[in-house]
C-alpha positions as CSV (number, residue, x, y, z in Angstrom):
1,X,57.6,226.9,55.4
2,X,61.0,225.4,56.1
3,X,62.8,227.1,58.5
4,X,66.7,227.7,60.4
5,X,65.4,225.0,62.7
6,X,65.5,222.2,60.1
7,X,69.1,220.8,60.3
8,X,67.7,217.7,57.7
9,X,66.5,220.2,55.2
10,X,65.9,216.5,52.6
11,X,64.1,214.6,55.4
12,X,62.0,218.0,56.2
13,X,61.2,218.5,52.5
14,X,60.2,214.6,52.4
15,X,57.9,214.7,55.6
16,X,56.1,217.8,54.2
17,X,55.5,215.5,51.4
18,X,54.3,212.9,52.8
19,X,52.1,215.3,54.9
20,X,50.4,216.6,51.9
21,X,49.7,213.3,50.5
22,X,47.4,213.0,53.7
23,X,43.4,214.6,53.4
24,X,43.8,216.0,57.0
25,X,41.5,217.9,58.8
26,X,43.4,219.4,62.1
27,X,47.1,219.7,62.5
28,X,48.6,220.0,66.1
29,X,51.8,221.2,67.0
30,X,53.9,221.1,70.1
31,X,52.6,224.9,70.7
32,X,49.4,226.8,70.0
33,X,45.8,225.7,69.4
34,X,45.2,223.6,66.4
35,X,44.5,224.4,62.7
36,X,41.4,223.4,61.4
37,X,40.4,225.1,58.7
38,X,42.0,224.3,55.3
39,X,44.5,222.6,56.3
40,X,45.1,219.9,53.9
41,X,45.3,222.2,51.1
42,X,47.3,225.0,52.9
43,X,50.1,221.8,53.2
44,X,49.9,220.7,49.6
45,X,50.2,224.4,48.8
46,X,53.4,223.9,50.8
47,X,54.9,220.9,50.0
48,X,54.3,221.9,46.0
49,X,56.0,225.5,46.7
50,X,59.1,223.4,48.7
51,X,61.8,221.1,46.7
């Protein structure tokens, strides 16, 4: 999930932590359309996969 455009890889790892702790329904980025469907497990799937 992390990516070469994360130059804080800690504080990354921490926000997608914090972001999984959240029951979220829609995600929106900067770019594209939103993700609504599954998202709140799709990031704790994420954050538990990331250290």
């Amino acid at each position: 999930m992390l990516g070469v455009f994360n130059t804080e890889r800690i504080c990354a790892v921490v926000s997608l932590h914090r972001l999984a702790e959240l029951d979220v329904g829609t995600v929106l980025f900067g770019h594209g359309d939103p993700h609504t469907h599954g998202v709140a497990a799709v990031l704790r799937r994420a954050a538990e996969a990331t250290t």
